[in-house]
C-alpha positions as CSV (number, residue, x, y, z in Angstrom):
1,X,-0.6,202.8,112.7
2,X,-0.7,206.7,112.7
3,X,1.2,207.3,115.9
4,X,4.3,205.3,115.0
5,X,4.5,206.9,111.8
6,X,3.9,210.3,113.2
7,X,7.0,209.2,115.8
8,X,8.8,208.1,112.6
9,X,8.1,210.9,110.8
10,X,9.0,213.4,114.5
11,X,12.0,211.4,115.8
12,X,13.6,208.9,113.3
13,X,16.9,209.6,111.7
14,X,17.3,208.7,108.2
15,X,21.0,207.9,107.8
16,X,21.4,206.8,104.4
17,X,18.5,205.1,101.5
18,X,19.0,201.9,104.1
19,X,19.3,203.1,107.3
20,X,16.6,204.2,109.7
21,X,17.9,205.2,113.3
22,X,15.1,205.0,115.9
23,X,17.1,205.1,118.9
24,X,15.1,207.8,120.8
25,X,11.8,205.6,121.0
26,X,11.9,201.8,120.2
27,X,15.8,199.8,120.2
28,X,17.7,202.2,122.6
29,X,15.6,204.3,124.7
30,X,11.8,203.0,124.6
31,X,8.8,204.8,124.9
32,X,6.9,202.7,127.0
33,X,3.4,204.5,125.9
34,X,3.8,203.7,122.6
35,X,5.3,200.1,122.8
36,X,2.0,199.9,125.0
37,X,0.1,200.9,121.8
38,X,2.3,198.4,119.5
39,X,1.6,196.1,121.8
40,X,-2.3,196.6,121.3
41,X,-2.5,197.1,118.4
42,X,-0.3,193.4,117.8
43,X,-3.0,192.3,120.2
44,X,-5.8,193.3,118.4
45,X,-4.5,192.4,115.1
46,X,-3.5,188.4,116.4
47,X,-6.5,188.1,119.4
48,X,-8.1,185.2,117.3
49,X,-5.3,183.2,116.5
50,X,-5.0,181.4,119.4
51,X,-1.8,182.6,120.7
52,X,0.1,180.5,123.2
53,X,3.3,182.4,123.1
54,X,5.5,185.1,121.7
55,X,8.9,184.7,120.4
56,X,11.1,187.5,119.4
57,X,15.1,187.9,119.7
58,X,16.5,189.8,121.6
59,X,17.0,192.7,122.7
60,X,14.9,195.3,120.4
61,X,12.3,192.8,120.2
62,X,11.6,192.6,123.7
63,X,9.8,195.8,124.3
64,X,6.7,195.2,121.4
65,X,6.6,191.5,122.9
66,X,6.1,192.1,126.4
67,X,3.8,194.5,125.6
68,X,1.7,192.2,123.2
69,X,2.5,189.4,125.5
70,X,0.5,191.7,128.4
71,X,-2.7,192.1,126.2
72,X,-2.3,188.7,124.6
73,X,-1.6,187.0,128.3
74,X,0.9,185.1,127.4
75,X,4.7,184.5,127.9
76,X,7.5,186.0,125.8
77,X,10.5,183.6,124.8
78,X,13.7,185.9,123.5
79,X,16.1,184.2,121.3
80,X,19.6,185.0,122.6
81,X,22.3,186.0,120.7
82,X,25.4,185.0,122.8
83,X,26.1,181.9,124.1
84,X,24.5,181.7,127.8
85,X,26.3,179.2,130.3
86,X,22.6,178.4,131.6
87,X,21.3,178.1,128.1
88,X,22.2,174.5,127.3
89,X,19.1,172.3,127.0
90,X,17.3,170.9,124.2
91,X,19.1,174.0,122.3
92,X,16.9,175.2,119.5
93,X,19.2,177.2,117.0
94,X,19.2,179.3,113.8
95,X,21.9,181.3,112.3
96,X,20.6,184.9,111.4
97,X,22.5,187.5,109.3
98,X,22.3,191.2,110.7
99,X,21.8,193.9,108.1
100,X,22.1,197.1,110.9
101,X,25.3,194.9,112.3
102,X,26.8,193.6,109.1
103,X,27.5,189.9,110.8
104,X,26.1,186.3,111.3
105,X,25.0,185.3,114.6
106,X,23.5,182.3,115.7
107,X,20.2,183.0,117.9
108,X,19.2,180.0,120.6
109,X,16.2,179.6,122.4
110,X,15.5,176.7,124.9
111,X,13.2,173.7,123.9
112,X,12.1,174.2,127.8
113,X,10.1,177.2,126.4
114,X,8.6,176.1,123.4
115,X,6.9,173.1,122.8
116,X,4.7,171.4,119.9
117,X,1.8,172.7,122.0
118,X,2.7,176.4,121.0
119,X,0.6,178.6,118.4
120,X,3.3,181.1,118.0
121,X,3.5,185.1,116.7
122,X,6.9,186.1,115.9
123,X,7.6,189.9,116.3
124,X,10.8,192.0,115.7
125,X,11.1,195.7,115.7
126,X,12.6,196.0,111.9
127,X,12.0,193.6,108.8
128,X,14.7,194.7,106.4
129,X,16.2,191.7,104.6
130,X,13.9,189.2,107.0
131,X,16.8,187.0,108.0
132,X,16.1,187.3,111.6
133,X,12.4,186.3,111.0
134,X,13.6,183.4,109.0
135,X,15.4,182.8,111.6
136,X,12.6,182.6,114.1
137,X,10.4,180.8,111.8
138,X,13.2,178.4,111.6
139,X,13.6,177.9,115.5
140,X,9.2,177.5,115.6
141,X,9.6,174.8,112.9
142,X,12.2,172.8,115.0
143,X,10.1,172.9,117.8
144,X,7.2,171.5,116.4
145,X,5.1,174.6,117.3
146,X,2.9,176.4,115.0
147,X,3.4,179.8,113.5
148,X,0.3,181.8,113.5
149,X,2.4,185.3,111.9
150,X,4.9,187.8,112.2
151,X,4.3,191.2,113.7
152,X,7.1,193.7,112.5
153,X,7.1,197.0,114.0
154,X,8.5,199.2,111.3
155,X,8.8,197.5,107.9
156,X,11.6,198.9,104.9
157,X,8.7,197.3,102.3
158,X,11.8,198.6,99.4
159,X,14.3,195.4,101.1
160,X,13.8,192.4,100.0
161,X,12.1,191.0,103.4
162,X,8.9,191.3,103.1
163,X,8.6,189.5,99.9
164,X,10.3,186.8,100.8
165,X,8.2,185.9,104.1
166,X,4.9,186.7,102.3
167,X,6.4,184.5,99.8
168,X,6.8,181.6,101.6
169,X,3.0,181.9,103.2
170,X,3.8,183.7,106.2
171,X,1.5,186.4,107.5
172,X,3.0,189.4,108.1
173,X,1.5,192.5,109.9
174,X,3.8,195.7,109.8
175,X,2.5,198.3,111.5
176,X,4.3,200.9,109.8
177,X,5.7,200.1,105.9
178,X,8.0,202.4,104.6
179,X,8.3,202.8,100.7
180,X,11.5,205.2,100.7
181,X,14.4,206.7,103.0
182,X,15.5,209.2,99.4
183,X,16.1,212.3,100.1
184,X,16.7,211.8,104.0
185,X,12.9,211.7,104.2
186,X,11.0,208.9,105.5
187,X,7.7,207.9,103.0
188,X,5.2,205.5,103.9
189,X,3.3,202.9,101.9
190,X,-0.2,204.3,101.7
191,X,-3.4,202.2,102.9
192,X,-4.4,201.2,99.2
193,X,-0.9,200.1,98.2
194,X,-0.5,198.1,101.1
195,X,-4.6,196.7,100.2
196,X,-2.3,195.7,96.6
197,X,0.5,194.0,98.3
């Protein structure tokens, strides 16, 4: 998707080979216009899989889901992250480590939301080491719903993450797969590599 790689490219920060700060446009301050185009585009690339619902955790997730959710017409169920006192039913849970954050956290969403009925799409801002997909995935499977893919915002296609969801037979659709952070410069995976992958 051109225009979040031209934002990348404009407004991303690359702290470190690892580290991506996009703070200006996607998990701090949004841009609503382009999480309106994320959102189609999530739309466009999931509109004949039957989607009943989108799950995503929270909170960087929320933006690209709402947004899909609008095109798709469908509800958004966020996993939470901290314990809730009015989250307590039929408790479906996942522990998910953090790479940005370093810890474990157990995610929880509410059975009340998500049902065997469900053809879900998972989508997440960043796929680095794919333990909060997993995660999600994980918390799909318990309900008895079906997973139809995983939309991931900005992709680091040099972790480990991506390989290990395509691995296991998920579908994943990155809308913008970056091959390197060397140098303090961002580089993208060009169309025919990501044809190869």
């Amino acid at each position: 998707m051109k225009q979040l790689q031209d934002k990348i490219k404009k407004e991303g920060k690359v702290l470190s080979n690892q580290v991506l700060k996009v703070d200006s446009f996607l998990n701090h301050q949004i841009d609503a216009f382009l999480m309106k185009e994320v959102g189609k585009e999530f739309a466009y690339r999931f509109k004949n899989d039957g989607i009943t619902k989108i799950v995503t955790i929270e909170s960087s997730g929320i933006a690209p889901s709402v947004m899909a959710a609008l095109e798709l017409n469908v509800p958004v169920v966020f996993a939470r992250k901290r314990k809730s006192l009015t989250l307590t039913d039929q408790l479906l849970t996942a522990s998910v480590y953090s790479f940005t954050k370093q810890e474990e956290n157990t995610i929880a969403v509410s059975g009340e939301h998500l049902t065997s009925e469900d053809r879900v799409l998972v989508i997440d801002d960043f796929l680095a080491n794919g333990q909060a997909a997993l995660g999600l995935a994980e918390i799909v499977e318990q309900a008895g719903a079906s997973l139809a893919g995983i939309g991931i915002v900005i992709e680091k296609s040099f972790q480990e993450g991506g390989k290990i969801l395509r691995d296991k037979g998920f579908r994943v659709e990155s809308l913008a797969r970056i091959k390197s952070l060397e140098n303090h410069e961002v580089q993208f995976l060009e169309e025919t590599e990501e044809a190869a992958v």
